[in-house]
C-alpha positions as CSV (number, residue, x, y, z in Angstrom):
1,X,-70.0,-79.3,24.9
2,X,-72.3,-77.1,27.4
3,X,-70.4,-75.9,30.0
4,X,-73.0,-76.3,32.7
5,X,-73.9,-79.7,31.8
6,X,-70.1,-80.8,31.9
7,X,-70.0,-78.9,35.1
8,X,-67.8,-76.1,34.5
9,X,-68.2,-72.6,34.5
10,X,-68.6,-70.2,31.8
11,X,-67.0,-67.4,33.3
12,X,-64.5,-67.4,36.2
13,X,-66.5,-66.1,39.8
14,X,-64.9,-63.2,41.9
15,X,-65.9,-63.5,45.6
16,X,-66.9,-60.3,47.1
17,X,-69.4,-58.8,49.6
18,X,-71.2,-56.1,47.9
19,X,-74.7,-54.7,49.4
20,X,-77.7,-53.9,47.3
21,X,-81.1,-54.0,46.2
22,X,-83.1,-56.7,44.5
23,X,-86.3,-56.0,43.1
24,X,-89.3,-58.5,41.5
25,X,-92.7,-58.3,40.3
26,X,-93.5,-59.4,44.0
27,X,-91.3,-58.3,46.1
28,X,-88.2,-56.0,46.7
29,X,-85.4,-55.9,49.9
30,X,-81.9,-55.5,50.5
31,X,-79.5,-58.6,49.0
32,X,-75.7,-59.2,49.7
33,X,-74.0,-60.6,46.5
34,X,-71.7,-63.1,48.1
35,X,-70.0,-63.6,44.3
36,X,-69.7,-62.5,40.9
37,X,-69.3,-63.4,37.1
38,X,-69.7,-61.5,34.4
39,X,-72.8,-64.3,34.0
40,X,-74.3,-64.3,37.1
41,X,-73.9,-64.2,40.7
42,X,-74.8,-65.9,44.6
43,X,-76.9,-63.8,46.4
44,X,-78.2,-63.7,49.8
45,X,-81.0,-62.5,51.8
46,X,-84.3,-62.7,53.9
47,X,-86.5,-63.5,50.9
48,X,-85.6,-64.5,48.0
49,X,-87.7,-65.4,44.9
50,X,-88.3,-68.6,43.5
51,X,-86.2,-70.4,40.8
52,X,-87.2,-69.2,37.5
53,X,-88.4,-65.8,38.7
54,X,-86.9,-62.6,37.2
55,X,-85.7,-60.2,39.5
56,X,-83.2,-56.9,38.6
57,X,-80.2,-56.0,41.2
58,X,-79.7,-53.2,41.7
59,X,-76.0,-51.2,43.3
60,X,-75.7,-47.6,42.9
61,X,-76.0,-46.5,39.8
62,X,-75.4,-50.1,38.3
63,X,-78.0,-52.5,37.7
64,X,-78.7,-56.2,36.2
65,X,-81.4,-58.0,35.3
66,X,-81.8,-62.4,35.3
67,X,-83.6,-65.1,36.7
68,X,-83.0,-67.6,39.7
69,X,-81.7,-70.7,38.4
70,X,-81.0,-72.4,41.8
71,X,-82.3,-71.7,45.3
72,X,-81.9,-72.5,49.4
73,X,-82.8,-70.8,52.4
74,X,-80.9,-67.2,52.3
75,X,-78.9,-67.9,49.3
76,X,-79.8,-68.1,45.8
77,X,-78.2,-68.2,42.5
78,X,-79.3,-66.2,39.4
79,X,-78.2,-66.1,35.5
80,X,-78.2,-62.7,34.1
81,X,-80.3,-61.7,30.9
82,X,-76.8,-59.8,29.5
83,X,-72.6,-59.9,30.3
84,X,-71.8,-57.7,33.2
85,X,-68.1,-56.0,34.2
86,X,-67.8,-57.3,37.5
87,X,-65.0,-54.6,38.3
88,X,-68.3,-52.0,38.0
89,X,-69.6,-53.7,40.9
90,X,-66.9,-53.7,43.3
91,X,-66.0,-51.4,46.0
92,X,-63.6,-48.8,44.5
93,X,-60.0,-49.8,45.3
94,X,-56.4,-49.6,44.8
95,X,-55.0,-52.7,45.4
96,X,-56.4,-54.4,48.5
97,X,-58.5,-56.8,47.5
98,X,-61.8,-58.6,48.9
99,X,-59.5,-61.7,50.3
100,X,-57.4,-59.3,52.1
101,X,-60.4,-57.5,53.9
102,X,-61.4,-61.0,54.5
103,X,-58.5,-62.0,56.0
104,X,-58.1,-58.5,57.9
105,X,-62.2,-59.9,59.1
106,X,-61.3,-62.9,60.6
107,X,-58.2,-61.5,62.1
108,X,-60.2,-59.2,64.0
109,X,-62.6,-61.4,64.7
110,X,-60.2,-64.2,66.2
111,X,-58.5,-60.9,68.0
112,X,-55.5,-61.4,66.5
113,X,-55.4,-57.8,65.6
114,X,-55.5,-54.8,68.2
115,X,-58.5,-52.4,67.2
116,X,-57.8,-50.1,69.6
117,X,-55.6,-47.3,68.3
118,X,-53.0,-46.4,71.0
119,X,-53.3,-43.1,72.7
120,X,-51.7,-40.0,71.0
121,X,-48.5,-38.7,72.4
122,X,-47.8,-35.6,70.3
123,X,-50.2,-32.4,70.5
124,X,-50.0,-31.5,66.8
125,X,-52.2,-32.9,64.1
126,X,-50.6,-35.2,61.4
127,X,-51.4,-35.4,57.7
128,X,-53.9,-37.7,57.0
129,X,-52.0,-40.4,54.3
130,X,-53.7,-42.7,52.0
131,X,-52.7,-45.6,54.3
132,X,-54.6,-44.0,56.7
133,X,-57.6,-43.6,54.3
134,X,-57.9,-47.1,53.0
135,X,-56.8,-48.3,56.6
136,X,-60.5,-46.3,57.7
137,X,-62.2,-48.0,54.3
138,X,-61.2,-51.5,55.7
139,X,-62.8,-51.3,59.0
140,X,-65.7,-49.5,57.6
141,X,-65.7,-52.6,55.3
142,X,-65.2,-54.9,58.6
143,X,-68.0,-53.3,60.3
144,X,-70.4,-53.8,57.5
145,X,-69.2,-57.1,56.7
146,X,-70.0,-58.0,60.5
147,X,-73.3,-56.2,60.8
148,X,-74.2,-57.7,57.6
149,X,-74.3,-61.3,59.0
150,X,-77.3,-60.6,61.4
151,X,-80.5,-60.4,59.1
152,X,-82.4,-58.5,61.7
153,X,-79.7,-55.9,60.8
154,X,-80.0,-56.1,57.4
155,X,-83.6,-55.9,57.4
156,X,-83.9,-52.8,59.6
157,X,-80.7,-51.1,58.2
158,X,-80.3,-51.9,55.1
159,X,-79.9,-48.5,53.8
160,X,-77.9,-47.9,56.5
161,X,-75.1,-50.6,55.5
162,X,-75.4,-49.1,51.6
163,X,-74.4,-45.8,53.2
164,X,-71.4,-47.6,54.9
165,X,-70.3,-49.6,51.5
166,X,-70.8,-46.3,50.0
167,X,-68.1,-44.7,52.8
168,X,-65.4,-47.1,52.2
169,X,-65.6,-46.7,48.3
170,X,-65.1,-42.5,48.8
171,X,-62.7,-43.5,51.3
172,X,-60.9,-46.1,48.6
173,X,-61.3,-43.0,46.3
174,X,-59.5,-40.6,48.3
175,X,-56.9,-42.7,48.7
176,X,-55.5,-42.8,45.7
177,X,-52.7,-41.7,44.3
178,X,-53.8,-38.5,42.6
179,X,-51.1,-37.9,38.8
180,X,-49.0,-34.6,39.5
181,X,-50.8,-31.8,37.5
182,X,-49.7,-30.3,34.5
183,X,-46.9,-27.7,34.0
184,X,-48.1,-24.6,33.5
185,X,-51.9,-26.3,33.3
């Protein structure tokens, strides 16, 4: 039996908020992909194009082409031409995952969490830990996330928020833990 037609999905969806770039024979901008299956994805944006048009996202060095099978104001959804890795398109991470930084979002947001760090007592720097470095990759992701839901933002800054998605991956990166090298390497 078709899985669309019995109303189930061929591949499982991860949620995300991802910037990037979509691109069609008549127009290009910046998208957010809301979700993601190795199938297809929901993306949103100022203009997007109509169902049955082919359009190519592009994220980095990734990129994806397929056509809109469904459409409403700001949101659309698309059906690749091939089988993506979702993991490819996701922020670089190490554990936290998108439902945390959305939780961590709307913890802010309902100011249930203090954003102001508390003033430093001691004179000498500290180490900068990888809890520090994916503690600065969620509120990078935060303020992205926050900036991202005003369109007049997106549409004058979109570059601008690909440089801070960009930010919290390095950051991600960096916080790693890094293998012990070699003996004698």
């Amino acid at each position: 039996m078709d899985a669309q037609r019995d109303g189930k999905r061929a591949h499982s969806r991860t949620s995300m908020f991802v910037l990037a770039t979509m691109a069609t024979t008549s127009a290009s901008g910046p998208i957010k992909i809301r979700n993601m299956s190795a199938g297809g994805a929901l993306i949103e944006g100022e203009s997007l194009p109509n169902i049955g048009e082919h359009l190519k996202l592009v994220r980095s060095g990734l990129s994806v082409s397929g056509k809109v099978v469904w459409r409403q104001p700001r949101k659309a959804g698309m059906c690749f031409d091939r089988e993506v890795q979702v993991s490819d398109w996701l922020p670089a991470g190490s554990g936290t995952t998108q439902q945390d930084v959305d939780r961590i979002v709307h913890e802010v947001k309902e100011g249930r969490v203090d954003t102001k760090p508390e003033p430093r007592t001691d004179l000498e720097p500290t180490p900068i830990t990888g809890t520090d470095l994916m503690n600065v990759a969620v509120a990078i992701e935060a303020l992205a996330d926050a900036l991202a839901e005003d369109g007049s933002v997106v549409a004058k800054y979109a570059t601008q928020l690909q440089i801070l998605d960009i930010a919290s991956q390095v950051m991600r990166k960096m916080a790693e833990p890094r293998p012990a090298a070699a003996a004698g390497a």
